[in-house]
C-alpha positions in Angstrom: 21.4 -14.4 5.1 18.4 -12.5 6.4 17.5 -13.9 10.3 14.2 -12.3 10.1 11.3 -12.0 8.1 9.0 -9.1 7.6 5.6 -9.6 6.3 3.8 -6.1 6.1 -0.2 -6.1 6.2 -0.8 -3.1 4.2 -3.4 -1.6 2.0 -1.8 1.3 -0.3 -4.7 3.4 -0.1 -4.3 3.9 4.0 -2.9 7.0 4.9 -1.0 5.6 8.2 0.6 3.0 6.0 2.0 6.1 3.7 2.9 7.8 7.0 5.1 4.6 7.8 7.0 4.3 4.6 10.0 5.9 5.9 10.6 3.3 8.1 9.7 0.3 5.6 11.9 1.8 3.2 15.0 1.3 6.1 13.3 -2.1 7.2 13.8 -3.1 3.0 17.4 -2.5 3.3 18.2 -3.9 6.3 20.7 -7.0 5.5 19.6 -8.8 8.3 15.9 -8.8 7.4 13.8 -9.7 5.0 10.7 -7.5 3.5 7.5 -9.3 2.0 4.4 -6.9 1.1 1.1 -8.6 2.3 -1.9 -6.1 1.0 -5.0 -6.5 2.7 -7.4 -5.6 0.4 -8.4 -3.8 3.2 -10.0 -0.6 1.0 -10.5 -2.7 -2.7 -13.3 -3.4 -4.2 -15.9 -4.4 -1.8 -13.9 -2.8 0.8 -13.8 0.6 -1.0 -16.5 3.1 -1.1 -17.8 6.5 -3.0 -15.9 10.0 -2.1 -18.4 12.0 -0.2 -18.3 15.8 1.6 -17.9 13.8 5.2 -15.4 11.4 4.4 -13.1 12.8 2.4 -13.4 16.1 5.2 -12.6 12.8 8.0 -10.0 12.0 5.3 -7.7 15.0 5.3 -8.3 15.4 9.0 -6.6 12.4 9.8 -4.2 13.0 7.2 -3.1 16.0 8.9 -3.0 13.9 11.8 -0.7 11.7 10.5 1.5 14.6 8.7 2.4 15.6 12.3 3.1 12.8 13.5 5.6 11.4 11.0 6.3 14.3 8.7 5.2 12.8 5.3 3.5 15.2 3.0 0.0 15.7 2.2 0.1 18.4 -0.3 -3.4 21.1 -0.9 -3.2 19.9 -4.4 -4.3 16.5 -3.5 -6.9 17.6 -1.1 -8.1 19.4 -3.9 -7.7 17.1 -6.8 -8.3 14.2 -5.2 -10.2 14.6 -2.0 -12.2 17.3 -3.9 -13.3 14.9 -6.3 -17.0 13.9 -4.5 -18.2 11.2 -6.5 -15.5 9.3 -7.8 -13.9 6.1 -6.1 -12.0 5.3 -3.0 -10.7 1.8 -3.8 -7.6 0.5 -4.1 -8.1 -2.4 -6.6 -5.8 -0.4 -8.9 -2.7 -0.4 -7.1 -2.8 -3.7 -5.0 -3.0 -5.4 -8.5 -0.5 -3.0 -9.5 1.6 -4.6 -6.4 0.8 -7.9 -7.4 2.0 -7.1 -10.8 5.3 -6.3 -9.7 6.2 -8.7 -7.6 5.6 -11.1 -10.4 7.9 -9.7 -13.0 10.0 -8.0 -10.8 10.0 -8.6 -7.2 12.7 -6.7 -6.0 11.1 -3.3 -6.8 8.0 -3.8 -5.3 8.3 -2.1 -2.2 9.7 0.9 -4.1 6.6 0.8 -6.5 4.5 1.2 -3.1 6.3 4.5 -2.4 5.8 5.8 -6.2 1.8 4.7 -5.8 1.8 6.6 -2.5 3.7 9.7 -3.5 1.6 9.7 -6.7 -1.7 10.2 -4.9 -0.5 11.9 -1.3 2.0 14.2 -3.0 1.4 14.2 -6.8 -2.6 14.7 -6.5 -3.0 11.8 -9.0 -6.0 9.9 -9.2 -4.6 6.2 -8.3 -7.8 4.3 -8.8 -7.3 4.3 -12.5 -5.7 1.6 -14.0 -4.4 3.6 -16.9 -2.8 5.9 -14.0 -1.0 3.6 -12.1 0.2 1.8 -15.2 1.9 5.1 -16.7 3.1 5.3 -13.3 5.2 1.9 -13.5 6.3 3.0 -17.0 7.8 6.0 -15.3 9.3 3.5 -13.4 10.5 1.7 -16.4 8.7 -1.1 -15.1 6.9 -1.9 -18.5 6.5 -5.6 -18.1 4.4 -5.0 -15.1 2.4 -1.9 -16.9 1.7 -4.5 -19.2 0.4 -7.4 -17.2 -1.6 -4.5 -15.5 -3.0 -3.7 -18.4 -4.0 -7.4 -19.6 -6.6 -8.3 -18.1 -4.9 -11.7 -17.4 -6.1 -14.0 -15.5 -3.5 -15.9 -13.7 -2.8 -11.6 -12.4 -6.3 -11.5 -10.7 -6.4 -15.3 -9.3 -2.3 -14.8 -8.2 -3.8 -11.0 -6.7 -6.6 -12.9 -5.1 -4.9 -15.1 -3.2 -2.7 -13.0 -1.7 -5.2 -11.0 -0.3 -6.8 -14.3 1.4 -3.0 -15.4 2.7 -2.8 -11.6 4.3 -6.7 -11.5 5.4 -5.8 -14.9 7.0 -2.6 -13.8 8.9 -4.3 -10.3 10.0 -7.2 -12.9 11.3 -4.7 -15.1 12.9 -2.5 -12.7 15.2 -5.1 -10.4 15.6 -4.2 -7.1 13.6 -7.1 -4.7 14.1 -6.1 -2.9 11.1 -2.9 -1.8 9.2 -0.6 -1.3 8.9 0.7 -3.9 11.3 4.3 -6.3 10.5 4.2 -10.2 11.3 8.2 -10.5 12.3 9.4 -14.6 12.2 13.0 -15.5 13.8 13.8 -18.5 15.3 11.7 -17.5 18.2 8.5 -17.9 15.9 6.4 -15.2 15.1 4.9 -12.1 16.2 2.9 -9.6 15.9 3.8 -5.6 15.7 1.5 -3.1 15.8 1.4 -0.3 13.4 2.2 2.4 16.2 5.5 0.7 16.2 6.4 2.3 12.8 6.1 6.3 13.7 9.4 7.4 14.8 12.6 5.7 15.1 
């Protein structure tokens, strides 16, 4: 039996949260713990914005940043293909429904659905915004029943997505998270906040 829990505040449009993955990935198979995704909603929708020159030039800067710092890739093809894309949408609606998708048909994957969304866009240069994108991306995955729902339009999807991005807006409110990522660990000592600093190196 797990004797801890691990709720991630996450958005998976933020580059530090892709820089982090290594370690999730080892915190998802720890026996002793266990691993639920809380997006933020931090970049979706409302939170998202228009690519422009400055930003997506702040963008890679950081990214580079955060390449050095934890050795996950950010390839020229995406700076090209998708940073180079001025005009088009930073907003990660797409894939935090594409989260919430998963965990409802089939939970256990979800965390590695996160890495194939963040791989797709970091590595892949694919433009994760798009619905129809992230859905033939959980095909790859074989994950069709999710592609599906994605795909759907379905209501009790979007009113199951929205409230999960109220529980994780509440807990980042609660303990204080200035941004993500950031992990909320509970043992039987109650529970606590991490920073996300805590998840570049060992």
């Amino acid at each position: 039996m797990p004797t801890k829990t691990i709720t991630y505040l996450l958005d998976p449009l933020c580059g530090w949260c892709y820089g982090a993955s290594p370690v999730l990935q080892q915190l998802g198979r720890h026996p002793g713990m266990r691993l639920e995704l809380a997006p933020t909603g931090l970049f979706a929708g409302q939170g998202g914005r228009t690519l422009d020159a400055a930003f997506a030039d702040y963008a890679w800067a950081n990214d580079m940043r955060i390449e050095k710092l934890t050795g996950q890739r950010f390839t020229p093809e995406y700076r090209t293909r998708v940073l180079g894309k001025l005009g088009s949408r930073f907003d990660s609606a797409a894939t935090t429904l594409a989260l919430t998708a998963v965990l409802r048909t089939a939970p256990q994957r979800e965390l590695e659905a996160l890495k194939v969304l963040q791989e797709a866009r970091y590595v892949h240069a694919l433009d994760t915004g798009d619905m129809a994108v992230v859905a033939q991306l959980l095909r790859g995955m074989e994950l069709d029943a999710a592609a599906d729902l994605l795909l759907a339009d379905d209501a009790q999807l979007s009113a199951a997505n929205a409230a999960r991005l109220i529980k994780a807006q509440g807990l980042k409110q609660a303990f204080g998270a200035q941004g993500v990522p950031a992990l909320i660990v509970t043992d039987d000592k109650g529970s606590r906040l991490l920073r996300g600093n805590s998840l570049y190196g060992s």
